[in-house]
C-alpha positions as CSV (number, residue, x, y, z in Angstrom):
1,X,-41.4,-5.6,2.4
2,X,-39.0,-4.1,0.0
3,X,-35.7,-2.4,1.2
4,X,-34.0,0.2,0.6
5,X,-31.5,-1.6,-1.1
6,X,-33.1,-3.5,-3.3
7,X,-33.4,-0.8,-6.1
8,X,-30.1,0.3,-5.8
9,X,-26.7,-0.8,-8.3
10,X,-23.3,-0.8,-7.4
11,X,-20.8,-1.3,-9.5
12,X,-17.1,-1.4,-8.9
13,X,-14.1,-1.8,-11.0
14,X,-11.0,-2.7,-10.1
15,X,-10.5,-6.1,-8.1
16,X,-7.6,-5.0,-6.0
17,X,-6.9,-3.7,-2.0
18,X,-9.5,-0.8,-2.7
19,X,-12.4,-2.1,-5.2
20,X,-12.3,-5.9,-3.4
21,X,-12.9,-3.7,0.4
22,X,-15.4,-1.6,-1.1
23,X,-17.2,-4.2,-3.2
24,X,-17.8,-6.9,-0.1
25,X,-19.0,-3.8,2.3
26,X,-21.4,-3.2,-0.4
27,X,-22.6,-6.7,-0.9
28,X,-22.3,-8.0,2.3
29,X,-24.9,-5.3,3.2
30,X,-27.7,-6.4,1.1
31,X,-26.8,-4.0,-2.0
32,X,-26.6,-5.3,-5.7
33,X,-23.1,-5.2,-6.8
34,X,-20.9,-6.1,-9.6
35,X,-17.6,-6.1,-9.7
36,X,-15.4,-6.1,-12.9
37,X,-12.1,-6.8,-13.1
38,X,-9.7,-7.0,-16.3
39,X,-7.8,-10.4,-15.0
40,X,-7.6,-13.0,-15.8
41,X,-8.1,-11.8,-19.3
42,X,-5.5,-9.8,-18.9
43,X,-3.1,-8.3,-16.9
44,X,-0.9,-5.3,-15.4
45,X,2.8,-5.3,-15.7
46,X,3.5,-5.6,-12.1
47,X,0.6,-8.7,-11.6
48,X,0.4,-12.0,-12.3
49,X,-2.2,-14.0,-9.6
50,X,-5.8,-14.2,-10.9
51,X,-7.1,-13.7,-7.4
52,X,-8.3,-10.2,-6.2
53,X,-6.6,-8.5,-3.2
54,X,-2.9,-9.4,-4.9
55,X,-0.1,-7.5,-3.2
56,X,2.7,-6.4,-5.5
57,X,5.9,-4.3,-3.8
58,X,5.5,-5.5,-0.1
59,X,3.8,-8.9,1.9
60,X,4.0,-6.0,4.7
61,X,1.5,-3.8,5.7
62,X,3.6,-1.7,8.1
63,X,3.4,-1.4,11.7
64,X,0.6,-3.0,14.1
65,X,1.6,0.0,16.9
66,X,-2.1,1.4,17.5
67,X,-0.4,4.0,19.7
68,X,2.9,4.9,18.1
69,X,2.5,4.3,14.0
70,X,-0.3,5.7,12.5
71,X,-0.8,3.5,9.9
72,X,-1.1,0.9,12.9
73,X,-3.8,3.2,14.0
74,X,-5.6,3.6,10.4
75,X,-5.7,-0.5,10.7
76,X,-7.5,-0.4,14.0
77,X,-9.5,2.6,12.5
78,X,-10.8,0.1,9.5
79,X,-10.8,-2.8,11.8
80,X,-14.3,-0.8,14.0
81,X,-15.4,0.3,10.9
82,X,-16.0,-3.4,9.7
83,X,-13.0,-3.7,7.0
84,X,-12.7,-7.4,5.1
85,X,-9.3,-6.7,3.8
86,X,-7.6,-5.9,7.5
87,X,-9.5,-9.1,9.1
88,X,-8.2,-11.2,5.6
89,X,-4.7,-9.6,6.9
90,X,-5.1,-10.4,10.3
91,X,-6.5,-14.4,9.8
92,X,-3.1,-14.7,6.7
93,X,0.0,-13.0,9.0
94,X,3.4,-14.0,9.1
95,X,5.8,-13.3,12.3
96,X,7.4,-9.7,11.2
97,X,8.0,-8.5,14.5
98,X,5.8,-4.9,15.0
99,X,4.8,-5.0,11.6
100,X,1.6,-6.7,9.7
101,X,3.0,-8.4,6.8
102,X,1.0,-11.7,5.6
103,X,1.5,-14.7,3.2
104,X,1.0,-12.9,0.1
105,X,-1.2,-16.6,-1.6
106,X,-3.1,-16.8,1.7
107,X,-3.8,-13.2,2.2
108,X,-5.4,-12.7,-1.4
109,X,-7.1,-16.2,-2.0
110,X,-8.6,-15.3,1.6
111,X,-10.4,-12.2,0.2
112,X,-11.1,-13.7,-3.2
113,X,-12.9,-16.7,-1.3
114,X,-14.5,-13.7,0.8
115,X,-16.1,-11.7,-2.3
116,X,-16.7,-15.2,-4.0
117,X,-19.5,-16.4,-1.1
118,X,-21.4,-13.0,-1.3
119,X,-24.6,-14.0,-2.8
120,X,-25.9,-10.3,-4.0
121,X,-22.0,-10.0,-5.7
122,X,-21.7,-10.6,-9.1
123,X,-18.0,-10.7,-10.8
124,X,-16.8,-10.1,-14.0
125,X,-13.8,-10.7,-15.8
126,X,-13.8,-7.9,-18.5
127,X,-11.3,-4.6,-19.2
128,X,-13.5,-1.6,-19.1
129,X,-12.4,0.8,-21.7
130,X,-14.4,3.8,-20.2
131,X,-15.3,5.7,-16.9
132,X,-19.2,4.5,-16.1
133,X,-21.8,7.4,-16.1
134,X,-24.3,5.8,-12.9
135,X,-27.8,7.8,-13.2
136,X,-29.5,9.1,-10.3
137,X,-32.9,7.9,-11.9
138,X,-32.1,4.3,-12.1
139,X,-30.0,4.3,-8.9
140,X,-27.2,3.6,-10.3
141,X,-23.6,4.2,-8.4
142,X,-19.7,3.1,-9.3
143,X,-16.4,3.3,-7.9
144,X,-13.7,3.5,-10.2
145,X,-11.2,1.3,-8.2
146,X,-8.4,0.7,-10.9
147,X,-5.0,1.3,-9.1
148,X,-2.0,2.9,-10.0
149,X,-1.9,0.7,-13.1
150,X,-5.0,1.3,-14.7
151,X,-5.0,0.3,-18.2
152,X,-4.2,2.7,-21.2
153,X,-7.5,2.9,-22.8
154,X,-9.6,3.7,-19.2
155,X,-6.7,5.7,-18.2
156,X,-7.4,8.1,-21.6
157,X,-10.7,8.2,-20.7
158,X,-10.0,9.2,-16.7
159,X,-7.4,11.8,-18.9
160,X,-10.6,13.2,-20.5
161,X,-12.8,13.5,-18.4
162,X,-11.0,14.7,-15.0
163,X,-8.9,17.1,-17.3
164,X,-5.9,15.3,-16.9
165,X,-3.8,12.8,-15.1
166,X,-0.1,12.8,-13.1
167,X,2.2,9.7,-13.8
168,X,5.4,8.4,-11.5
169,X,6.9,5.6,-11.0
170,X,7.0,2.5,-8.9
171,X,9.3,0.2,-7.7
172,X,9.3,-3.4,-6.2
173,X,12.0,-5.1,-4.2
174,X,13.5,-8.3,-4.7
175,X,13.1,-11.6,-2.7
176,X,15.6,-14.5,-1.9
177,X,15.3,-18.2,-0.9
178,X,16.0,-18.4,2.9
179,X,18.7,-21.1,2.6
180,X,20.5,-19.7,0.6
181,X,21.9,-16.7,2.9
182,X,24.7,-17.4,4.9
183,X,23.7,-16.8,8.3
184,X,27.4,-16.9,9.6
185,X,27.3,-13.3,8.3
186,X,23.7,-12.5,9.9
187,X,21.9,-12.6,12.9
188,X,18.2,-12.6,14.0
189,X,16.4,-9.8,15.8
190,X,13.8,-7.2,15.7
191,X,14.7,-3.4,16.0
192,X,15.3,-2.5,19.6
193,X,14.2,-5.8,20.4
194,X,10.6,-5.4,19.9
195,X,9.0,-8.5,18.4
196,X,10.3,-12.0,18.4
197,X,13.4,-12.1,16.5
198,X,11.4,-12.3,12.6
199,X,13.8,-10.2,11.1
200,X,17.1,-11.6,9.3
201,X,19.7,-8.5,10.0
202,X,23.0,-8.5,7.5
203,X,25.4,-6.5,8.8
204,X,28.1,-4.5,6.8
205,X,31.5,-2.9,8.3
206,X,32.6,0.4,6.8
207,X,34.4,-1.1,3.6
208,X,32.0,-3.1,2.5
209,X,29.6,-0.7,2.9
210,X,31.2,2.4,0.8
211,X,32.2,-0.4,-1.7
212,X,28.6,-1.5,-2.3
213,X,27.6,1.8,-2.6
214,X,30.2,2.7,-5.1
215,X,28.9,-0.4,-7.2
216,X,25.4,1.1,-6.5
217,X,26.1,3.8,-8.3
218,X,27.8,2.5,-11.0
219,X,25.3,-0.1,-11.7
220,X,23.0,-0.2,-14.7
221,X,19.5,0.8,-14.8
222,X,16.7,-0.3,-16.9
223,X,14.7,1.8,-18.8
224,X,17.0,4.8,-17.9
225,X,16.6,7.4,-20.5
226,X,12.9,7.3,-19.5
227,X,13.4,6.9,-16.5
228,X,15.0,9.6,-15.4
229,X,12.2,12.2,-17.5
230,X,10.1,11.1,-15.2
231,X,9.0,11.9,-11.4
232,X,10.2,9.3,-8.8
233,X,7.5,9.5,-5.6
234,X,9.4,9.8,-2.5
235,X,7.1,7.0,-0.8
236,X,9.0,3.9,-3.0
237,X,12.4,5.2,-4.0
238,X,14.5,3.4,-5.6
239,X,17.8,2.5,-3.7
240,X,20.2,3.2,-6.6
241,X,18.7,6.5,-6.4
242,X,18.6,7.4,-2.8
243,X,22.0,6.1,-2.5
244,X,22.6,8.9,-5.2
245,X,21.9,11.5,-2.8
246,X,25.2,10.8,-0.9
247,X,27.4,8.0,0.1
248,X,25.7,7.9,3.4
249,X,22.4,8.4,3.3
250,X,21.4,4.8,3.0
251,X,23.0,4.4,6.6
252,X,20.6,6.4,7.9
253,X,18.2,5.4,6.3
254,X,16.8,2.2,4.5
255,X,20.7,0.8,6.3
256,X,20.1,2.1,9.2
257,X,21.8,0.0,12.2
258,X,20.2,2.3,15.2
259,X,18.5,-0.6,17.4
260,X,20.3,-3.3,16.3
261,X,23.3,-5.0,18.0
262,X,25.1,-8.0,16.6
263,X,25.6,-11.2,18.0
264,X,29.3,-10.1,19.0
265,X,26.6,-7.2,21.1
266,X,28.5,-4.4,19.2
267,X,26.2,-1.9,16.4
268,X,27.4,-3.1,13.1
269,X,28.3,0.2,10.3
270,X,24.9,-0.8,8.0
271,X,22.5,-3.4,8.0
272,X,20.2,-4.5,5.9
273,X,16.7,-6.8,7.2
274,X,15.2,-9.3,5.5
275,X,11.6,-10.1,5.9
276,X,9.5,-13.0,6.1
277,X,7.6,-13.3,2.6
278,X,5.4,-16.3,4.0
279,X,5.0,-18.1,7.3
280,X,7.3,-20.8,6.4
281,X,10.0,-18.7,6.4
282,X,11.4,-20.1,2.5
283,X,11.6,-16.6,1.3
284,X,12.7,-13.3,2.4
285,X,12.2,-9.7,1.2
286,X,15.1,-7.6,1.1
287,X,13.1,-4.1,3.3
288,X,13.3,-1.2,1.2
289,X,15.5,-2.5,-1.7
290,X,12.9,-1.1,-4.3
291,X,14.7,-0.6,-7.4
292,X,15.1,0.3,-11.1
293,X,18.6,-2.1,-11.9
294,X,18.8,-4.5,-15.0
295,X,18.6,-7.9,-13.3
296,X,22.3,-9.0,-13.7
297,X,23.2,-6.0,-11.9
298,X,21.0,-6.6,-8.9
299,X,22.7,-10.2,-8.5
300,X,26.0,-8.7,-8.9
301,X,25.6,-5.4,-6.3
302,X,23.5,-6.9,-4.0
303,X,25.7,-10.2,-3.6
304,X,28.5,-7.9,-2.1
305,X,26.3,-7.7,1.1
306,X,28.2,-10.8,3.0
307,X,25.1,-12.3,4.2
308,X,23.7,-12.4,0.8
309,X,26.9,-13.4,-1.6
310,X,25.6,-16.6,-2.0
311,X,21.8,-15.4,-2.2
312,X,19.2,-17.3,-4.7
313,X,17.0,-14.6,-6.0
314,X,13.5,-15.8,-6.8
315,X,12.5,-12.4,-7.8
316,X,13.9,-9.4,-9.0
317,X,12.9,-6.0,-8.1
318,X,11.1,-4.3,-11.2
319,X,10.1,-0.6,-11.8
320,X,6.4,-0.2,-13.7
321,X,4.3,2.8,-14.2
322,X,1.7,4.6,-11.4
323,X,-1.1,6.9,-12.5
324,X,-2.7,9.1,-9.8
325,X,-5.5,11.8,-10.1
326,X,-5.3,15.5,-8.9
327,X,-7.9,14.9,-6.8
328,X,-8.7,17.6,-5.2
329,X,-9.8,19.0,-8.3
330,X,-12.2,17.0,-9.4
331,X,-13.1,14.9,-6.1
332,X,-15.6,15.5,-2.6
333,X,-14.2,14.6,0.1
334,X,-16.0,11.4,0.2
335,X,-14.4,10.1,-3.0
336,X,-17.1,11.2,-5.3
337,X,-16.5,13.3,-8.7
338,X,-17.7,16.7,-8.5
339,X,-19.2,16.5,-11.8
340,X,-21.3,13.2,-10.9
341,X,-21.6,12.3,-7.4
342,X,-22.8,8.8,-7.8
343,X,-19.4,8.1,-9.5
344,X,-16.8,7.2,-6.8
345,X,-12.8,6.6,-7.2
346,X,-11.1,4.6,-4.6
347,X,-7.1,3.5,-4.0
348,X,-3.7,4.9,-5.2
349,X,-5.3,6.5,-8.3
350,X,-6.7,9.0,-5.9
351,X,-3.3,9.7,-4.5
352,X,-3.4,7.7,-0.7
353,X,-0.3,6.0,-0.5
354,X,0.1,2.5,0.8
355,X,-1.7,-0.5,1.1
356,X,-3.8,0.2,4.0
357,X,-4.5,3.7,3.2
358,X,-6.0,2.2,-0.8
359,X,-8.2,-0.2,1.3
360,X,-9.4,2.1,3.6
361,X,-10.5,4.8,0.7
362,X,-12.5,1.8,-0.5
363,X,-14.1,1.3,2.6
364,X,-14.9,5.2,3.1
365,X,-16.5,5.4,-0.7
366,X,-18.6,1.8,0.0
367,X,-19.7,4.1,3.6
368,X,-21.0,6.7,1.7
369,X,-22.4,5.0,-1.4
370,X,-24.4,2.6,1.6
371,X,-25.6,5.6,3.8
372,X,-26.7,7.5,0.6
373,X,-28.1,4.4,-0.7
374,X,-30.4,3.4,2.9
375,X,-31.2,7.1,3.4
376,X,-29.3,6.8,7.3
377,X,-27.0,10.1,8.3
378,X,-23.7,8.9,8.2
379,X,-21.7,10.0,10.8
380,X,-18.9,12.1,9.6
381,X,-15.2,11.2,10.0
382,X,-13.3,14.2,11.2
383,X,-9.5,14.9,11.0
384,X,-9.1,13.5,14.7
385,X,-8.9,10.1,12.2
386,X,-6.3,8.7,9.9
387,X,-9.1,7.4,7.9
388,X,-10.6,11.4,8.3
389,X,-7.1,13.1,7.5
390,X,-7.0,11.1,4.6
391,X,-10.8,12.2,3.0
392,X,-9.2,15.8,3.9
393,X,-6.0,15.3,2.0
394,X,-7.0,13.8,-1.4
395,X,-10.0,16.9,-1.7
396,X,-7.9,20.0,-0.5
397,X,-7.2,22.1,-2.8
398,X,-3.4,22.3,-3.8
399,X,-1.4,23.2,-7.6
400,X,1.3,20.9,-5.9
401,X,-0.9,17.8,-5.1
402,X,1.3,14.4,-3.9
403,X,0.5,10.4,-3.0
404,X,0.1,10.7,0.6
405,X,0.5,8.0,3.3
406,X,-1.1,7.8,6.8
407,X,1.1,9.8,9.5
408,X,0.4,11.6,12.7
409,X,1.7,14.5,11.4
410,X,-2.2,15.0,9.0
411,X,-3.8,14.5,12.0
412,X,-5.6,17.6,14.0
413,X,-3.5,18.6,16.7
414,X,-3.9,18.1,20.3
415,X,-5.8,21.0,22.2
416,X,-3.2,20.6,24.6
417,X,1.2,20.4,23.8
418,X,2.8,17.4,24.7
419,X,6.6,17.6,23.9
420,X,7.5,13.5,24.5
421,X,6.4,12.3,20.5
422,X,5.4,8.7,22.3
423,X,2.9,10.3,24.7
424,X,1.7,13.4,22.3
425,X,1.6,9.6,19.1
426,X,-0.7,7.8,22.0
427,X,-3.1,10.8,22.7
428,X,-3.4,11.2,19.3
429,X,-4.6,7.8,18.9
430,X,-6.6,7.5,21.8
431,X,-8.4,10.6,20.3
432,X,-8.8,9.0,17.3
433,X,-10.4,5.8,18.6
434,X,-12.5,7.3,21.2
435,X,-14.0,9.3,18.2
436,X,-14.5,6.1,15.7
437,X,-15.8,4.1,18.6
């Protein structure tokens, strides 16, 4: 007996959070689907792994509080709704306290293995030079899945045809070699002592502190002159350049020492947390150091932190280009084009921010593209979601149209006020659930 989805064509470009989710829900379903991806032919600035799924600025996928982060939320969201890339996540963690992070190698050659033993998913290794044009007559479908760093020629194209494209930059942090910081000048913990102790903390006292600033600022930048022509996105700002926004704004924030007491039991002036790159514990992310430095600068300013004056850095932190699309005019609010709604977009380039929010846009296109394609209703997501919010977000109109992440604050509000933010952040959730379930 022939099903519905044996007709049917999917295909989806772009091999990363986004295009991998959507592509295995797809497949994994029964539906004919190729996905084509430009590596290992060739490859973005900010990549270098020929596996799908490859995480760039972060190993962490923020916070695993259902009830009181709403990206932990979206997670659980994506996690009823069937998502490949939040199990992959899951099965590939490393200890970081409240927070999701995973072993960058384990976590992508998990979902490359994944898409890899789906029998009705072919893959390519090609660079599309132009947006697809599915027909409705041959029942055809595609989700343009290309990222923030979609290549030049396909990124023309998108130009083109959407009637234009917005551009910002990006920024990843650096990572050092766990034995190489002097933990006489650290101490373990998690904020407010939540978590097992993952994080490494290096405390500064008020001197050093304004004197790494000061070098902060003074420090050289790559690429400046173009640099500074362009937009920065709030959502991965440099720290040369939030630092420039007054001598103490890094102490409250991405310095922040609120939560954290030494070992001497007293709050030190700033503190910066490492993070667990892999299970093993040999590397370590420096949180929020995102940054636009030459690399001889970054050894030379961020060696003034004590903890790290001795520090091996294995990586540098590099800035490279984003592209987004102003969605909301020229996308549905299931991810489809207005002008062709069998062609889908999915990830950062439709302006969610964050690795779990590009992941789950994949998902929600690879819903509708499966409900359209089976001919079952598919129940709609309202704004009582994350995964809702964000469908709302990237197609309401707006002239000043910005990446967006997942946060409480998109949600619908309670029918009822509850002033305590932990109780009003739980009912929220439990809203939220009790609707997905």
């Amino acid at each position: 007996m022939r099903k519905p989805t044996d007709s049917a064509r999917v295909v989806v470009i772009g091999g990363g959070l986004a295009g991998s989710e959507a592509a295995y829900y797809l497949a994994s379903r029964g539906v004919k689907t190729t996905l084509i991806d430009m590596k290992p032919r060739k490859f973005t600035p900010a990549h270098e792994s020929e596996n799908f799924g490859e995480l760039v600025c972060s190993n962490s996928l923020k916070s695993n509080d259902i009830y009181g982060n709403a990206c932990g939320l979206l997670k659980e969201e994506m996690r009823r709704l069937g998502s490949m890339v939040i199990r992959a996540a899951d099965a590939t963690s490393v200890p970081a306290g409240a927070a999701l992070a995973v072993d960058r190698e384990k976590f992508s050659a998990h979902i490359t293995q994944k898409l890899r033993d789906c029998k009705d998913l072919e893959i390519r290794s090609e660079e599309v030079l132009a947006l697809p044009t599915p027909s409705e007559e041959k029942n055809e479908y595609a989700i343009v899945a290309t990222g923030p760093l979609t290549a030049d020629t396909l990124s023309e194209d998108i130009r083109k045809t959407l009637g234009g494209a917005l551009h910002f930059y990006d920024a990843s942090a650096p990572i050092v070699s766990a034995d190489s910081v002097d933990m006489t000048k650290a101490f373990t913990g998690d904020r407010y002592g939540k978590g097992t102790g993952d994080y490494i903390n290096c405390p500064m006292n008020k001197d050093e502190y304004y004197a790494f600033v000061d070098a902060l600022l003074g420090a050289e930048r790559a690429i400046l002159h173009e640099f500074e022509k362009r937009e920065i996105f709030e959502g991965c700002m440099p720290i040369e350049v939030m630092a420039s926004r007054g001598r103490d704004t890094l102490r409250f924030g991405t310095l922040k020492p609120v939560g954290l007491l030494g070992d001497d039991g007293a709050r030190p002036y700033a503190v910066l947390q490492l993070r667990k790159e892999t299970a093993t514990g040999e590397t370590y992310n420096l949180v929020g150091f995102q940054t636009n430095l030459k690399f001889p600068e970054q050894k030379r300013v961020f060696s003034m932190i004590p903890a790290l004056h001795s520090a091996e850095f294995l990586r540098y932190g590099v800035m490279h280009r984003n592209t987004y699309i102003h969605s909301p005019s020229v996308l549905n609010r299931d991810f489809s084009f207005k002008n062709n709604k069998r062609l889908y977009f999915a990830g950062q380039i439709t302006g969610v921010e964050g690795y779990v929010e590009s992941a789950a846009s994949g998902l929600l296109a690879a819903r509708s593209i499966y409900a359209q394609i089976t001919g079952e209703s598919l129940q709609e997501l309202g704004d009582e979601t994350v995964c809702g919010a964000l469908k709302t977000h990237i197609s309401t109109p707006t002239k000043d149209f910005q990446p967006m992440n997942a946060n409480f604050g998109i949600l619908t509000p309670l029918d009822r006020r509850i002033k305590d933010k932990k109780e009003r952040y739980r009912a929220l959730a439990e809203r939220a659930l009790a609707h997905i379930q």
